[in-house]
C-alpha positions in Angstrom: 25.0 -3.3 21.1 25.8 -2.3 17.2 24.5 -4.3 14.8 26.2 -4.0 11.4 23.1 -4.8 9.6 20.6 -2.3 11.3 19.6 0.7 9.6 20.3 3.4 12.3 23.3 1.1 14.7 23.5 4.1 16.7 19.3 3.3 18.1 19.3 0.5 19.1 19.7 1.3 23.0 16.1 2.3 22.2 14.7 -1.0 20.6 14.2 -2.5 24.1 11.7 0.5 24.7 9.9 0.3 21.4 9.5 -3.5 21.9 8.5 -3.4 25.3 5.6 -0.5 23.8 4.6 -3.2 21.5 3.7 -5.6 24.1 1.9 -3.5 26.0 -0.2 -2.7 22.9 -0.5 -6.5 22.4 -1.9 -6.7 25.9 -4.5 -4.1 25.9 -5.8 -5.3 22.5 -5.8 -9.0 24.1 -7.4 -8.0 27.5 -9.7 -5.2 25.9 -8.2 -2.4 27.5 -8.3 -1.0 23.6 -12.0 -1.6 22.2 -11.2 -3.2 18.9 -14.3 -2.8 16.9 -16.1 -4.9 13.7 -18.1 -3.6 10.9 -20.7 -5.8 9.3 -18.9 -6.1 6.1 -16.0 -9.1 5.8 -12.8 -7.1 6.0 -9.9 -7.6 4.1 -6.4 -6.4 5.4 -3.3 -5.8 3.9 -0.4 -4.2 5.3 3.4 -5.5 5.5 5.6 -5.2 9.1 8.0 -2.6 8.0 7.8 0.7 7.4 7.0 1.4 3.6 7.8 0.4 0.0 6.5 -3.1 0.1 3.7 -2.4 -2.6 0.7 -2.6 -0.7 -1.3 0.1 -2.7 -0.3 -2.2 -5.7 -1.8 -5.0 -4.3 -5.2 -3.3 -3.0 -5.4 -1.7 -6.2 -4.8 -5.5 -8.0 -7.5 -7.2 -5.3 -10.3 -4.8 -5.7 -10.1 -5.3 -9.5 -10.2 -8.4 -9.3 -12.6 -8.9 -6.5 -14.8 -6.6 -8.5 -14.6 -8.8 -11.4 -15.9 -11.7 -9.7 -19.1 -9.5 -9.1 -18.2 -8.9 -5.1 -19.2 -5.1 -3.9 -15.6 -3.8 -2.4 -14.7 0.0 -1.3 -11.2 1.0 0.3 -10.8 1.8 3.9 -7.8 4.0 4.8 -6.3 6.4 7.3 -5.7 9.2 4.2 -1.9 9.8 5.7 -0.9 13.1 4.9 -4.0 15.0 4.0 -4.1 18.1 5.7 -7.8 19.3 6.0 -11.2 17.9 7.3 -11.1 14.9 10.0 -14.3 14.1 9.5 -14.7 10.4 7.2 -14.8 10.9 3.3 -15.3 9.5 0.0 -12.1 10.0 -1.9 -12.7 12.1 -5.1 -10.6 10.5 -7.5 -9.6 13.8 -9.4 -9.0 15.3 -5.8 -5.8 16.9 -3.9 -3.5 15.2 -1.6 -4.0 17.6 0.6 -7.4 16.5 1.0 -7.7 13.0 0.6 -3.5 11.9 1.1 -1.6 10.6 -2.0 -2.5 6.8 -1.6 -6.1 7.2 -1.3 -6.0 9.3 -4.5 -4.1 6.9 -6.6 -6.5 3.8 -5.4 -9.7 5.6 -6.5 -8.1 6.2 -9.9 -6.6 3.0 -10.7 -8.9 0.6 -8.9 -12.4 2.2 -9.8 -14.0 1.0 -6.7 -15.2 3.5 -3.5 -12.2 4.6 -1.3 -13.2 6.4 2.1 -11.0 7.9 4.3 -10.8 9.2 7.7 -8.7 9.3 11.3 -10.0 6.0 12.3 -11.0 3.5 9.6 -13.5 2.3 11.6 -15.8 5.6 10.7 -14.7 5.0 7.5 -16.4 1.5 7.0 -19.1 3.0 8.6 -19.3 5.8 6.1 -19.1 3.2 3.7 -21.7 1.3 4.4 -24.3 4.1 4.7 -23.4 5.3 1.5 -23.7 1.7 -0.1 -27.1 1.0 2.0 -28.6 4.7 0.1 -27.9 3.0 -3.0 -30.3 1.0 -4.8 -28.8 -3.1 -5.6 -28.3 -3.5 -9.3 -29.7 -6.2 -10.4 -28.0 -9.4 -10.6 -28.4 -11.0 -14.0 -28.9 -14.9 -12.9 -28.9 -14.3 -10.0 -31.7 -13.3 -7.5 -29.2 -13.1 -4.3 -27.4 -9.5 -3.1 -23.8 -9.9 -3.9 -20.8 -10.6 -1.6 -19.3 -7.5 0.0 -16.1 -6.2 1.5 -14.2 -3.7 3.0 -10.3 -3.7 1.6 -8.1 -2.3 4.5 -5.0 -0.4 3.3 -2.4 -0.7 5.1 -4.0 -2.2 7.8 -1.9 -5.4 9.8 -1.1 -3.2 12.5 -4.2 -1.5 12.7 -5.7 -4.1 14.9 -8.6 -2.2 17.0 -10.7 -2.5 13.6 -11.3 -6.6 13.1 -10.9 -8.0 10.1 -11.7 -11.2 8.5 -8.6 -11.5 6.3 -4.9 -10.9 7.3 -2.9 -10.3 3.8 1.1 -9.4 4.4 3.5 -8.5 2.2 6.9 -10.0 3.2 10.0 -10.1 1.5 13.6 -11.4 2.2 14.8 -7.9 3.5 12.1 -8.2 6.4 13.6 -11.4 7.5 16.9 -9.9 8.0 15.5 -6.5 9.4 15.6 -5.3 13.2 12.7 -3.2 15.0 12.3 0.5 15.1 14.1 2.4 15.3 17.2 0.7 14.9 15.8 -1.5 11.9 12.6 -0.4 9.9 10.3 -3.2 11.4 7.2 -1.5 13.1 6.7 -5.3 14.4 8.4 -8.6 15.3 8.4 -11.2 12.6 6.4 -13.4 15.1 3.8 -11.4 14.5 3.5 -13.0 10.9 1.3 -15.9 12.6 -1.4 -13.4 13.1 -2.1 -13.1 9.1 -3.8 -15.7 6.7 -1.7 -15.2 3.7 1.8 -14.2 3.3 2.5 -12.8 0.2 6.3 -12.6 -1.3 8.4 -11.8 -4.3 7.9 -14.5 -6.7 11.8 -14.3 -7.3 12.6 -14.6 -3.7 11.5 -18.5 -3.2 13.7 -18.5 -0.2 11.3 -16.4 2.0 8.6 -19.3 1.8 11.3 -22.0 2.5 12.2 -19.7 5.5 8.6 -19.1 6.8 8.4 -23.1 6.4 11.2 -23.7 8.7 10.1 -21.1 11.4 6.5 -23.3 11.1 4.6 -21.3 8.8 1.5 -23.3 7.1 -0.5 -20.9 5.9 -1.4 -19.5 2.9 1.2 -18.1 0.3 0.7 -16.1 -2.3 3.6 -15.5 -4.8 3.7 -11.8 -6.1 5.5 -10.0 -9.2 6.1 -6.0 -9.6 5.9 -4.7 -12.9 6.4 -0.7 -13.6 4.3 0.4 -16.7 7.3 2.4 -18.4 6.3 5.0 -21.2 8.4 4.0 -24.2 11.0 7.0 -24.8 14.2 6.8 -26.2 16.1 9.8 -24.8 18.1 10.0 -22.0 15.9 10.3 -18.3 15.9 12.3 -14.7 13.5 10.8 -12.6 12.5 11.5 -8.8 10.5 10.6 -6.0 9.4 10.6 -2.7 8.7 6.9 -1.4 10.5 5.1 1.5 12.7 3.6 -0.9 13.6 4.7 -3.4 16.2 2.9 -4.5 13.8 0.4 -6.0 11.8 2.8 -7.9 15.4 3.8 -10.0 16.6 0.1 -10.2 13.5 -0.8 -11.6 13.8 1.6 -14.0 17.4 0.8 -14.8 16.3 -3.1 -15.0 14.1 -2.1 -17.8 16.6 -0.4 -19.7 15.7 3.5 -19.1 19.1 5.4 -19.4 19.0 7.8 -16.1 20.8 10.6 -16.4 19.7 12.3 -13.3 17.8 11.5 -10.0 16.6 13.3 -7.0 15.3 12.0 -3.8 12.8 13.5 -1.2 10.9 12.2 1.6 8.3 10.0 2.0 4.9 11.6 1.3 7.0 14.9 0.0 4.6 17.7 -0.7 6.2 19.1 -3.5 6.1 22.6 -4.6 6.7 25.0 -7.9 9.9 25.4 -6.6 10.6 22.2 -6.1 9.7 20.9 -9.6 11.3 23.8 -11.2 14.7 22.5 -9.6 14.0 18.9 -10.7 13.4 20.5 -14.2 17.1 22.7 -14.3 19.0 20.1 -13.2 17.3 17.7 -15.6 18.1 20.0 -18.0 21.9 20.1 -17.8 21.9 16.4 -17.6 20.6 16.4 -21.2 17.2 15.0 -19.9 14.2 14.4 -22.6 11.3 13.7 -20.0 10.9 13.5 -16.4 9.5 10.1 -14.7 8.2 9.9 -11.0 5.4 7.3 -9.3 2.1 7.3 -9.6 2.3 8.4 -5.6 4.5 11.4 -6.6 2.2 12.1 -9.5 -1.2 12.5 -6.8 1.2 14.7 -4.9 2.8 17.1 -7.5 -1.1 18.1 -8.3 -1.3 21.8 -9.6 2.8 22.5 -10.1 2.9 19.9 -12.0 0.5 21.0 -14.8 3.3 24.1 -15.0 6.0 21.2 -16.7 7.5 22.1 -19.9 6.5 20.4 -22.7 10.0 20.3 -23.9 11.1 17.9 -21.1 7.3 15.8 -20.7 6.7 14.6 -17.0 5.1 11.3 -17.0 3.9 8.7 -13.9 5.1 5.4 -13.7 2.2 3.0 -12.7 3.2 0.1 -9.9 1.6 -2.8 -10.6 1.2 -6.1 -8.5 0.5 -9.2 -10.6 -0.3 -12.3 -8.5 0.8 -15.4 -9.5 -2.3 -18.0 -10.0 -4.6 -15.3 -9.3 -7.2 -17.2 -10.0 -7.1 -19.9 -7.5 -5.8 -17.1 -5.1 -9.2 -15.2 -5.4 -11.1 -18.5 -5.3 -9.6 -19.1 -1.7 -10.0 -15.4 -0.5 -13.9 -15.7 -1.5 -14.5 -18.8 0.1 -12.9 -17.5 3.0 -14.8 -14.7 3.2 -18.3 -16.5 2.4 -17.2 -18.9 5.0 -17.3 -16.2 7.5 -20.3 -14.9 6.7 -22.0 -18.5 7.0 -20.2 -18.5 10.2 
């Protein structure tokens, strides 16, 4: 049956299969057919239910700051999607390659200053992590004579379920509640599967998701979020590209704030960009009577060595995501107590 609001109509004879996948999954997981496994650290997930562009970097990147702040000990678990090289678990080097580490990982040991590890099963990862933390000597506590709170931050990580976690973060917006499955829609699950997290975070300007979750019996946790891109100040004329799952918000968001585009260019998610590639962004900048070229943060982890070959007539600059919750303070309190409640558990 055709949809008009799916994504890809023409799939959905397929849906039934996919769904039908999903609750076998949900079985396994349930009956322990699939081993789900726990570190000794609290873990922290976030993820969202569809696929890409809800800003779940952002908000790992936001959490571990400010997790850090309050004194807690937090690294960064993550599958490293895309990177091309060793299987084998790693800490991210923050001035490191894509290719070795995958774009997100990259950015999130750059921007949130805390441990990321990587590897094909976060699981090893943790592990990893908590060796590595274990070799290192515990600074000492000013006041305090206690070791400090630690945690593991999953990226990514609500359908990840064979690693348990402590703390189920999504990211929902209003789009997901009128979105289908895979691969008709772009939801890798149901939107029942919402009552599996402990906070639900949404758009600050979309109050009508919470009222929504309310009426479907939701009475947990919300969080209300803002997104704010760190624009350079120019005041030429623009091109800007990208390769994100959608990308439409990255140029709204740049029209929003008042930057005159006068080119664009789309690629895929998790593009691996070449010379070539950033030379045609360049030309066709060019003839658009472009001053600078802007792309994400993501992009910017990606483009790695061609990118150092830009011009410096036409300047290529990243434009930081950020994720700004509101209360955040009260927001952390809970997430602490949570998690210290767990481990007194």
């Amino acid at each position: 049956m055709k949809h008009p609001s799916a994504a890809r109509p023409l799939l959905w004879p397929l849906v039934p299969a996919y769904r039908l996948a999903l609750g076998l999954r949900d079985l396994q997981l349930r009956t322990g057919l699939k081993l789900v496994r726990r570190l000794r650290w609290p873990v922290i997930s976030i993820g969202n239910l569809s696929t890409g562009g809800a800003g779940k970097t952002p908000l790992t990147i936001a959490l571990a700051k400010a997790l850090t702040a309050r004194g807690m000990h937090v690294d960064v678990l993550s599958h490293g999607y895309g990177r091309r090289r060793s299987v084998l678990p790693l800490l991210v080097d923050p001035g490191g390659r894509a290719e070795d580490f995958g774009d997100e990982p990259v950015e999130i040991a750059q921007e949130a200053g805390v441990p990321v590890y990587v590897a094909a099963e976060r699981y090893d990862a943790g592990l990893l992590a908590e060796r590595s933390a274990e070799a290192q000597p515990e600074a000492p506590n000013d006041a305090e004579e206690s070791p400090r709170l630690r945690a593991h931050i999953l990226d990514d990580g609500f359908q990840h379920r064979q690693l348990a976690r402590d703390v189920d973060i999504l990211l929902l917006s209003s789009r997901d509640l009128s979105d289908h499955l895979l691969p008709a829609g772009n939801l890798r699950e149901a939107l029942h599967a919402a009552e599996r997290a402990q906070v639900i975070a949404i758009p600050a300007d979309e109050p009508e998701v919470e009222a929504q979750l309310k009426s479907m019996g939701w009475q947990g946790t919300v969080w209300s979020i803002r997104r704010r891109m760190e624009i350079p100040q120019l005041d030429g004329p623009v091109a800007a590209f990208c390769g994100i799952a959608r990308p439409e918000q990255f140029f709204a968001g740049l029209e929003r704030a008042g930057v005159k585009l006068v080119a664009r260019a789309t690629f895929a998610d998790h593009h691996n960009y070449t010379a070539a590639d950033l030379a045609r962004i360049e030309s066709e900048a060019g003839k658009a009577g472009a001053t600078a070229l802007f792309t994400t943060a993501k992009d910017r982890v990606r483009l790695g060595t061609p990118a150092a070959a830009a011009p410096t007539s036409l300047p290529l600059q990243a434009v930081p995501l950020r994720i700004e919750i509101e209360n955040e303070s009260v927001a952390i309190d809970w997430l602490m107590a949570h998690i210290e409640g767990k481990l007194r558990g």
